[in-house]
Structure formats: C-alpha cells, structure tokens
C-alpha distance (Angstrom), angle and dihedral (degrees) to the residues before:
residue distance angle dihedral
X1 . . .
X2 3.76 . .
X3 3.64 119.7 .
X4 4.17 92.8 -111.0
X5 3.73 82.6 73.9
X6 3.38 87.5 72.3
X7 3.80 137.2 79.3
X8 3.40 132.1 -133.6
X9 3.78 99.6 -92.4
X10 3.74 89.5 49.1
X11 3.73 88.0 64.9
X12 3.76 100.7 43.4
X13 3.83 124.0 141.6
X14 3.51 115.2 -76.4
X15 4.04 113.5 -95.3
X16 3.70 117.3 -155.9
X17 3.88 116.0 -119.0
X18 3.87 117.2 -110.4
X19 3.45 138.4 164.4
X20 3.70 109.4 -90.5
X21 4.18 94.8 -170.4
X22 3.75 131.1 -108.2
X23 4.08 103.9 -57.6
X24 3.88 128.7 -96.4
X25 3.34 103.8 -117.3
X26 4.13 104.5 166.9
X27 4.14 104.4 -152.2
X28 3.36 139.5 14.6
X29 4.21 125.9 -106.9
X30 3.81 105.6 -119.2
X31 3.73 122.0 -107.1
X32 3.93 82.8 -100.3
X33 3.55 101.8 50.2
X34 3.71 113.0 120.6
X35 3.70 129.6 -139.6
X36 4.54 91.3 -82.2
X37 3.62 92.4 52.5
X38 3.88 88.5 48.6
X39 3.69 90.9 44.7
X40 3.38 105.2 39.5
X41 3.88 86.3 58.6
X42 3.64 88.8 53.6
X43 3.84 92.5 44.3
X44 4.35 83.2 53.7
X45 3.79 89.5 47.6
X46 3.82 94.7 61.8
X47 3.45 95.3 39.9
X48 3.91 97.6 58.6
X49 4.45 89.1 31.0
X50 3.59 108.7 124.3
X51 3.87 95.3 151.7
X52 3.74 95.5 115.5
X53 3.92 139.7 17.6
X54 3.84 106.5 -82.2
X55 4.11 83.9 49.5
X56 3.83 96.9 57.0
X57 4.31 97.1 37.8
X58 3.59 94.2 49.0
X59 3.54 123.8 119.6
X60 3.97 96.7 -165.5
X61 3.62 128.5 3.4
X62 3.50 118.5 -127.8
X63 3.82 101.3 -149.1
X64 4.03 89.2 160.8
X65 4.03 138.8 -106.1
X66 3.72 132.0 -132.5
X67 3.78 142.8 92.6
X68 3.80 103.7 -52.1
X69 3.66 89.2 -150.3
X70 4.34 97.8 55.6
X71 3.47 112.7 125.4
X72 3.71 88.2 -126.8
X73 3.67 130.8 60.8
X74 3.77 135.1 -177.1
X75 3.71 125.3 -153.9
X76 3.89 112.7 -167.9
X77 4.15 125.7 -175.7
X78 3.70 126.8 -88.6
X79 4.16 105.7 -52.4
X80 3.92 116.9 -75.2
X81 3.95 116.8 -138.7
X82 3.79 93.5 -77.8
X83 3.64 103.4 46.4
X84 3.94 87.1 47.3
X85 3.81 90.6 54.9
X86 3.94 95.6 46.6
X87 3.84 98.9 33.7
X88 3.85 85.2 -122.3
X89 3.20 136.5 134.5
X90 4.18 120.4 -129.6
X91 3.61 100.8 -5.5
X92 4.26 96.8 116.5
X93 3.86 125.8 63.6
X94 4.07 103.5 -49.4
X95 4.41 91.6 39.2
X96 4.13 83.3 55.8
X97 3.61 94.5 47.6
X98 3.64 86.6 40.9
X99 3.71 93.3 57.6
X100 3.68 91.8 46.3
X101 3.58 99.8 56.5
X102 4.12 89.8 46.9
X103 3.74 92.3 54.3
C-alpha cells in the first residue's frame, strides 16, 4: 500500500512506548455478569480513556461491535484514519484486506 492510502493520523510522529500502568477500572463485574456486561464496561473504558496520546487526539473511539457471545473474536491495532473518523472498526486499509482474506 502506498502511503496516500493513508490519513493523516496514520502517519503521525512516532511516540515512544512507555508503560502507561495497570488500568483504572472502578468496580468489579459480578460473578454472574455475562460477556455484554463485561464488554460493555470495556467498550465505556475506551471511550472516556485519555491516559495516553491516541486516547486524547481521537475523534471517535473504536471500542468494537459484534455479538459478545460469537465464538470468534478479532482484535485489531489502535484505529487507522478511517476507523477513527467513523467510530468503526475495520472499515480503512487493514478491515478491507481483512475481509478479503476471510472470504
């Protein structure tokens, strides 16, 4: 892929990894909760996560959709360009090769 494929947070200046700490999470799910309470919390988590820079020059987070009970499960990098302008995730460069290579 050529770099015009990309937006402009794809291309962003390089920040060094660091440790970041274990994450505030305030509560505990019950013993009963099921898979949507547990990811539902997780989906509120990211969107209100300004701990490091992608979290506070987001437009959207991308938290994820899907059934929270399907036997499969893909987790993708930090949101591309696309996916941070439709609060998606998978629809920019990587989600269309994605879909390719399932079909």
């Amino acid at each position: 892929m050529s770099s015009s494929e990309y937006g402009p947070s794809d291309l962003g200046a390089y920040v060094e990894p660091r440790a970041y700490g274990e994450p505030r999470i305030e509560g505990q799910a019950s013993a009963g909760a099921g898979p949507m309470n547990t990811l539902e919390r997780v989906a509120q988590l990211v969107r209100t996560c300004t701990d490091c820079p992608l979290g506070r020059g987001r437009t959207n987070a991308v938290p994820g959709e899907g059934n929270p009970q399907a036997e499969v499960m893909f987790i993708g990098e930090g949101p591309g360009y696309q996916e941070n302008r439709q609060g998606r995730p998978f629809v920019g460069p990587a989600g269309k090769l994605l879909e390719g290579l399932l079909a």
